[in-house]
C-alpha positions in Angstrom: 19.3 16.8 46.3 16.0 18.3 47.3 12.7 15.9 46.1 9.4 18.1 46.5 6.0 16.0 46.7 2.9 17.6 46.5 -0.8 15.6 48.0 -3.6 18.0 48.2 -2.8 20.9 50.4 0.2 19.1 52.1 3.8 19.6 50.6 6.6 17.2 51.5 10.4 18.3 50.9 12.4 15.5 51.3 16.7 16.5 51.3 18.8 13.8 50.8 22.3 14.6 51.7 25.2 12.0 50.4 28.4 11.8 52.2 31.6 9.3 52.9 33.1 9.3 56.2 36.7 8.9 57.0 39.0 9.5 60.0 41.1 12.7 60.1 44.6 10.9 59.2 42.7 9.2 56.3 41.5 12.9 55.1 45.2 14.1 55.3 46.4 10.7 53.7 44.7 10.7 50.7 45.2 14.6 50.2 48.6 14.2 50.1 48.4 11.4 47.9 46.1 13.5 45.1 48.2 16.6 46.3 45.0 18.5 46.5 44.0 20.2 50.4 42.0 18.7 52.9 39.3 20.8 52.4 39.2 19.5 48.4 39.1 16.1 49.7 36.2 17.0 52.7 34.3 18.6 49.2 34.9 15.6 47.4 33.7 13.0 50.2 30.8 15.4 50.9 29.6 15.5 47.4 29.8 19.5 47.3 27.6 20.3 44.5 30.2 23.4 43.4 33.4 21.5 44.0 32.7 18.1 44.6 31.8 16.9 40.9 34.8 17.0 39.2 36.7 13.5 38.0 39.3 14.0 40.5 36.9 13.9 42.9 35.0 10.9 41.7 38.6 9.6 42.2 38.8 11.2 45.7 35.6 9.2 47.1 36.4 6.0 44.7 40.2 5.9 46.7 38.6 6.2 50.2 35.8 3.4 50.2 39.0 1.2 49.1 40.8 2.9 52.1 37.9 1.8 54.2 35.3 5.1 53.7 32.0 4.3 54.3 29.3 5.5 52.3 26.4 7.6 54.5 23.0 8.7 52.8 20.9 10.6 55.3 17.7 11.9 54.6 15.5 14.8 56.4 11.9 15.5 56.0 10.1 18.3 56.3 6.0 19.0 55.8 4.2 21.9 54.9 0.8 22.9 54.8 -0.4 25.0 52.2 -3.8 26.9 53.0 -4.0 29.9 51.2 -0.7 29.7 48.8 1.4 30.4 51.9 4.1 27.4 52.6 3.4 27.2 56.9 6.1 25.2 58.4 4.5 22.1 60.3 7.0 19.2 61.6 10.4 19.1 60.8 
């Protein structure tokens, strides 16, 4: 999820990225409880915004905070400066 905030001449992008973390043998675990793949179950718990959407994914990252998943948000900002309708990268 991408937020975009214009002040003035400055742009902000702000990404927020959503994601649950679990061990390796948990990752295997509950893959071949849902008999779905690992990498299903890393789209799931990574919120993929192609594959990770579906309601056995929602059941996916609902299983693993039970299993003991825990819930990350992280988010990363970036500024621009626009001068003459050019985006020039400032601070990341």
């Amino acid at each position: 999820c991408v937020f975009i905030i214009k002040l003035g001449k400055r742009i902000k992008q702000i990404k927020m990225e959503k994601r649950i973390r679990v061990d390796k043998s948990l990752r295997a675990y509950i893959a071949k409880i849902f008999g779905v793949t690992e990498r299903t179950v890393y789209n799931a718990l990574g919120y993929d915004s192609q594959y990770g959407q579906s309601d056995m994914a929602k059941r996916i990252r609902k299983f693993a905070i039970k299993k003991g998943g825990k819930q990350t948000v992280t988010l990363t900002e970036a500024e621009y400066q626009d001068i003459t309708g050019k985006k020039e990268y400032i601070k990341i």
